[in-house]
C-alpha positions in Angstrom: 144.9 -32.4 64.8 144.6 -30.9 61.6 143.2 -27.4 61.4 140.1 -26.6 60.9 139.5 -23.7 58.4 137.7 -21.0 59.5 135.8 -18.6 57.1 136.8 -14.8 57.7 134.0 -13.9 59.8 134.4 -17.1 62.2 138.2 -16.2 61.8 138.0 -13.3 63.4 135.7 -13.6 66.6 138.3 -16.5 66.9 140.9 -13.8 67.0 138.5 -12.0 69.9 138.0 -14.7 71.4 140.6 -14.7 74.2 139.7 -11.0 75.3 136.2 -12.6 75.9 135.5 -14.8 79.1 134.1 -18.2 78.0 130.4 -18.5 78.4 130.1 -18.2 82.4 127.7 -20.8 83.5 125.6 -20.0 86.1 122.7 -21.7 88.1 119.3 -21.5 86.9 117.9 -22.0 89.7 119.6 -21.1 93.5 121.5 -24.1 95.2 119.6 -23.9 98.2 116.3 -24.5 96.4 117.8 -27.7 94.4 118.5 -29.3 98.0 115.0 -28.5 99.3 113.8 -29.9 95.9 115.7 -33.2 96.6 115.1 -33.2 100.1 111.4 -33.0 99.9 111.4 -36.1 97.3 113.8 -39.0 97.8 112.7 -40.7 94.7 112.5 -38.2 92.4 116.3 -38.8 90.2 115.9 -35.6 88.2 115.8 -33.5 91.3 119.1 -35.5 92.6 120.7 -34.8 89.1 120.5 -31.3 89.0 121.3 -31.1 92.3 124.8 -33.1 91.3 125.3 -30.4 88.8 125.2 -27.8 91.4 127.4 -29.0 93.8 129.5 -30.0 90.8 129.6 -26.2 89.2 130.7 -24.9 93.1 133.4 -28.2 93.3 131.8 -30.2 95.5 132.8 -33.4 93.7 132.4 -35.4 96.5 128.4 -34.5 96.7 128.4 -34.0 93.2 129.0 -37.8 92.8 126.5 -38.8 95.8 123.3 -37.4 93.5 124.6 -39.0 90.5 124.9 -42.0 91.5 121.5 -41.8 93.9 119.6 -40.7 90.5 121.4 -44.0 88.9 120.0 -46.0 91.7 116.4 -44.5 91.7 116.4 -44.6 87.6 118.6 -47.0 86.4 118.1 -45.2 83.0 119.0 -41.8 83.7 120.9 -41.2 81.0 122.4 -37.7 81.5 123.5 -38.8 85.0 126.3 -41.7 83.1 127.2 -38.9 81.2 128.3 -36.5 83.9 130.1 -38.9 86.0 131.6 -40.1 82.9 133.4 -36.5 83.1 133.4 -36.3 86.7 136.9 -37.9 87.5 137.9 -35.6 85.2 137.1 -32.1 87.1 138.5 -34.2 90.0 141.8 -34.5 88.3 142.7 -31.8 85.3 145.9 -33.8 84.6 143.6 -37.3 83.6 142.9 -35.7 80.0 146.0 -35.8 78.7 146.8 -38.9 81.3 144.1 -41.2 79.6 145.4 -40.1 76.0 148.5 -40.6 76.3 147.5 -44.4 77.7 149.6 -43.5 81.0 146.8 -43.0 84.0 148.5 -43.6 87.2 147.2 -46.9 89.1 145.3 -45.4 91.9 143.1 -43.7 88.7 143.0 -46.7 86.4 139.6 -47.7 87.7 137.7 -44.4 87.7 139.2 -44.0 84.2 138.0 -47.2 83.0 134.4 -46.7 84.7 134.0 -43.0 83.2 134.7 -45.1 79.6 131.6 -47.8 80.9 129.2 -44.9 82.2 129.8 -42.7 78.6 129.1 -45.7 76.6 125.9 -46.6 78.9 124.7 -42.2 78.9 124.6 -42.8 74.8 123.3 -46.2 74.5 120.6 -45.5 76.7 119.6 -42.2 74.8 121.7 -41.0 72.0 120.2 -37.9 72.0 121.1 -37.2 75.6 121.0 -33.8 77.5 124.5 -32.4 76.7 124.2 -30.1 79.9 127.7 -32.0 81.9 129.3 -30.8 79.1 129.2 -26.9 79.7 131.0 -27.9 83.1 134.0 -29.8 81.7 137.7 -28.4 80.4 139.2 -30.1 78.6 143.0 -28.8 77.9 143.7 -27.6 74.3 146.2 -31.4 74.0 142.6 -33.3 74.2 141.3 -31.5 70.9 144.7 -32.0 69.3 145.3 -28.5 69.4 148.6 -26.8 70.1 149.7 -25.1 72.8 149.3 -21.6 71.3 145.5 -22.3 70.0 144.5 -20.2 73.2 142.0 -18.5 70.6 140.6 -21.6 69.1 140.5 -23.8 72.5 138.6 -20.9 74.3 135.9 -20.7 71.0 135.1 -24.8 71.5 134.6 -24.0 75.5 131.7 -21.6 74.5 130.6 -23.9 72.1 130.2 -26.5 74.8 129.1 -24.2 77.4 126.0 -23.4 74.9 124.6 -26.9 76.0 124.4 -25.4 79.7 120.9 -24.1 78.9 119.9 -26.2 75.9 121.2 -23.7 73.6 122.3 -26.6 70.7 121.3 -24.4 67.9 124.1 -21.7 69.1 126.3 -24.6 69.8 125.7 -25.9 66.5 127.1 -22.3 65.0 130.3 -22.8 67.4 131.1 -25.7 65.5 130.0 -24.7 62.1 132.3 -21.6 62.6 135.1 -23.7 63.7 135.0 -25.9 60.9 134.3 -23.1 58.4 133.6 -23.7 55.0 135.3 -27.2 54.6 135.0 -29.1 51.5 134.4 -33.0 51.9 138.3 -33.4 51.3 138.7 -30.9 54.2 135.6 -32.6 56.1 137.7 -35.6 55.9 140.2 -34.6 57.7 138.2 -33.2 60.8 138.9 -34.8 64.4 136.3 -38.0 65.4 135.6 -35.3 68.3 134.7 -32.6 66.5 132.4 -34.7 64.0 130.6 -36.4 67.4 129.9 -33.1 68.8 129.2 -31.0 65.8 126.8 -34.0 65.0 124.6 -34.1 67.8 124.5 -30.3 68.4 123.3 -30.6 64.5 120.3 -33.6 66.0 119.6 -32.0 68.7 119.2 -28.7 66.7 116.9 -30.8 64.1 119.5 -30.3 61.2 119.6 -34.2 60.7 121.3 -33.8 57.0 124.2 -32.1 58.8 123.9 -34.9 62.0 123.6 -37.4 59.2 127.0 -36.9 57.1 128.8 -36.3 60.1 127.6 -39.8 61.1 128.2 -41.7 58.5 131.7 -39.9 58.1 132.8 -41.6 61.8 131.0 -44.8 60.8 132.7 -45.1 57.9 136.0 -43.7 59.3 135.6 -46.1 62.7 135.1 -49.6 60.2 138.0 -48.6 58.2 140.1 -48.9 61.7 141.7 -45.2 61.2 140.9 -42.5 63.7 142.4 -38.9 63.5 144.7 -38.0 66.2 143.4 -36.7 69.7 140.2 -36.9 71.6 140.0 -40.3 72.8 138.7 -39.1 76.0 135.5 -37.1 74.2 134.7 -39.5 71.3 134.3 -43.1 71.0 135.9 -45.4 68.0 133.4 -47.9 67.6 131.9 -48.0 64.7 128.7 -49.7 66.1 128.3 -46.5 69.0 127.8 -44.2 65.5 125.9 -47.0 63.6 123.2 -46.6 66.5 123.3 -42.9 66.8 123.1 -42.8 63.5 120.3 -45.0 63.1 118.2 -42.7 66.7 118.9 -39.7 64.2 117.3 -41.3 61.2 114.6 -42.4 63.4 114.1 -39.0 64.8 114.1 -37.4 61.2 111.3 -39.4 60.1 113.4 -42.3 58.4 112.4 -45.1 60.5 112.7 -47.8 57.6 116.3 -46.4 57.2 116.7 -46.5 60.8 116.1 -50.3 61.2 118.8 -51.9 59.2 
């Protein structure tokens, strides 16, 4: 990955940053009451979702997986529920990050690897603008943002970025980002991971910053039909440039643009 330029500022909370714990994330509402909540009410698949989260925050994979799939099966377009089993196999197994970018996932892991890729691709074509929340709960290592190994500083700044979407806090995210990438020109822009441009965008949407969503859009659009793809992240972003042309077009739509969105 090529570095991204902080400004001075950004530069040094990034210096701070390891003498900080990452954002802590923390349940919002007591485990206890989420099983009542999902015990009272078989069918109700937002109930089951958070309840996954919970069990998945205290490493109770096993359950974790249960309620995501049970909200699945009770709404078939639960968005948000793809997306965290998408990561799922993941928490399971810290060493599948670099595994699935380095295209050598052992055999017994091949087929969870290749259904988290199906279940992230169905969380954003279902809803583009999908709650981010299984993202505070991931960790990536520092390899899967193309950083290097002594980035501690930098790697720990993008996990409280990410836990920001914990509690719907995209407009903080969104600053993560912006601080990471400081003041870039397009030149430097250009040169940004797909990863980072995914994220930063949809914080950005989310946020209602669609100018900033936008560019960052059409930069992986355009990046994704010219076939070239900075290194790292293949695990976090996609490279299609048809799962960008739609986001793209759900941001438009959302900022108002519809006839733009259309086409």
């Amino acid at each position: 990955m090529r570095l991204l330029r902080p400004t001075a500022l950004a530069l040094l909370a990034l210096l701070v940053a390891p003498r900080l714990e990452a954002q802590r994330i923390k349940l919002l509402v007591p485990l206890d009451s989420l099983e009542r909540r999902a015990a009272q009410d078989s069918n109700d698949a937002p109930a089951h979702y958070d309840l996954a989260l919970a069990y998945w925050l205290v490493r109770k994979y096993d359950d974790a997986e249960k309620q995501l799939r049970q909200a699945i099966v009770i709404e078939p377009h639960t968005a948000a529920a793809y997306l965290a089993l998408s990561f799922l196999p993941f928490a399971r197994r810290d060493k599948l990050w670099d595994e699935v970018e380095k295209g050598k996932v052992p055999a017994e892991w091949q087929p969870a690897a290749e259904e988290a890729l199906r279940f992230r691709r169905q969380a954003f074509l279902l809803d583009p603008m999908v709650d981010l929340k299984p993202l505070a709960l991931m960790i990536p290592p520092s390899s899967s943002f193309g950083l290097k190994s002594n980035a501690e500083a930098v790697h720990t700044y993008i996990m409280n970025g990410f836990g920001s979407f914990w509690d719907g806090q995209y407009a903080r995210a969104y600053q993560f980002f912006q601080q990471i990438g400081g003041n870039p020109t397009d030149a430097d822009r250009r040169k940004f991971p797909g990863w980072f441009l995914w994220y930063e965008g949809l914080a950005a949407a989310h946020t209602g910053e669609f100018a900033a969503a936008e560019a960052d859009f059409r930069l992986l659009m355009e990046r994704a039909e010219a076939d070239t793809r900075e290194s790292g992240g293949s695990t976090l972003a996609f490279s299609s440039a048809n799962h960008y042309r739609y986001t793209l077009a759900c941001i438009l739509d959302q900022a108002g643009r519809t006839s733009e969105a259309v086409p």
